[in-house]
C-alpha positions as CSV (number, residue, x, y, z in Angstrom):
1,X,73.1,79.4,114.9
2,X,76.0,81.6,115.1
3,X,76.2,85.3,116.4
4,X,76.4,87.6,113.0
5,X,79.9,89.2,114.3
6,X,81.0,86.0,115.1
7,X,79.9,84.5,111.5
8,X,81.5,88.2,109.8
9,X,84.4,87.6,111.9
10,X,85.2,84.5,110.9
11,X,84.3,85.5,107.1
12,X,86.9,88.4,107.3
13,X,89.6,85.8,108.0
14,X,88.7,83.5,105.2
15,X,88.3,86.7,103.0
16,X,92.2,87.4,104.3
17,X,93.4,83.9,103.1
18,X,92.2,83.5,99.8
19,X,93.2,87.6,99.6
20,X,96.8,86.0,100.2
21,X,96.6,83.0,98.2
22,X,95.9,84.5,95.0
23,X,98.4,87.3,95.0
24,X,100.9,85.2,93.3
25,X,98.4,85.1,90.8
26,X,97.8,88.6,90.6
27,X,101.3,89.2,90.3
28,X,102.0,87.4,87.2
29,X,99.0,89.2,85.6
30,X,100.5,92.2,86.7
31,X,103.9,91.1,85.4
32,X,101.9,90.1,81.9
33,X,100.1,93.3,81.3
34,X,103.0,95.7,82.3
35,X,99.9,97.3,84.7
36,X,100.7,97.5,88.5
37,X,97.8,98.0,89.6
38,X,96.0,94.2,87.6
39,X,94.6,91.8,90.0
40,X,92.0,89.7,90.7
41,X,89.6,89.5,93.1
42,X,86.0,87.6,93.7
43,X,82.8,89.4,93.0
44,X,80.0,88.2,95.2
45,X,77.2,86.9,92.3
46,X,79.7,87.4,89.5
47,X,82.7,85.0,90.6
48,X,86.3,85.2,89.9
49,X,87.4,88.5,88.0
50,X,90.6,90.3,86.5
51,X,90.7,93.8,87.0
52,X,93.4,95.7,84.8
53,X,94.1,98.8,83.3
54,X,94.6,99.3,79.5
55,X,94.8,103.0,77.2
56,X,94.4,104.7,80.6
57,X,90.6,102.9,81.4
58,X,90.5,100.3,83.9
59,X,88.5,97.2,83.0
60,X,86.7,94.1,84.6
61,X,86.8,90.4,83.1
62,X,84.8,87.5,84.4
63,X,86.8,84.5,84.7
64,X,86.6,80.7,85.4
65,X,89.2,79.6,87.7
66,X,89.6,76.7,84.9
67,X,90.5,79.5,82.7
68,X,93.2,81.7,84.9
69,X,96.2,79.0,83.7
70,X,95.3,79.4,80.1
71,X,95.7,83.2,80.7
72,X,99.1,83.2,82.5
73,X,101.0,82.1,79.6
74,X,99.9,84.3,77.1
75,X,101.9,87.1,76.1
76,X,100.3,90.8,77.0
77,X,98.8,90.9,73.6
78,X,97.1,87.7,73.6
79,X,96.0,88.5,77.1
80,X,94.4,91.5,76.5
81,X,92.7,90.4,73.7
82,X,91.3,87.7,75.9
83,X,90.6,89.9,78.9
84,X,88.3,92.5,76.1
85,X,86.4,89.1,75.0
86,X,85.5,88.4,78.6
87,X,85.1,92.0,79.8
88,X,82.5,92.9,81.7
């Protein structure tokens, strides 16, 4: 059994990797929705989600990771039309 600082440790570094794979991702979402401050992040017992800001409220959508590709070629509107149906 591992030591829990070792196991949190290790966790942290994982948690750093997928941070910096999915930026790219985050970026074109950004791009997409003319917001800065979109992006997506994993919610422990909700999953993958796109947070984003639209009319000056920021907003959470629940994703599948099957899902994200159909989203990235949308235009804005499309997207956020998506993003409300899936908003959390």
């Amino acid at each position: 059994m591992l030591k829990a600082s070792i196991a949190l440790k290790k966790a942290n570094k994982l948690r750093e990797k997928s941070d910096e794979l999915i930026k790219s991702i985050s970026k074109a979402l950004s791009d997409i929705l003319e917001d800065d401050s979109a992006h997506v992040t994993f919610q422990p017992g909700d999953g993958w989600c796109i947070c984003y800001t639209n009319d000056e409220f920021t907003h959470n959508a629940l994703i599948s990771s099957s899902f994200i590709d159909q989203l990235l070629v949308m235009n804005r509107n499309e997207l956020l039309i998506a993003l409300e149906k899936l908003g959390i």
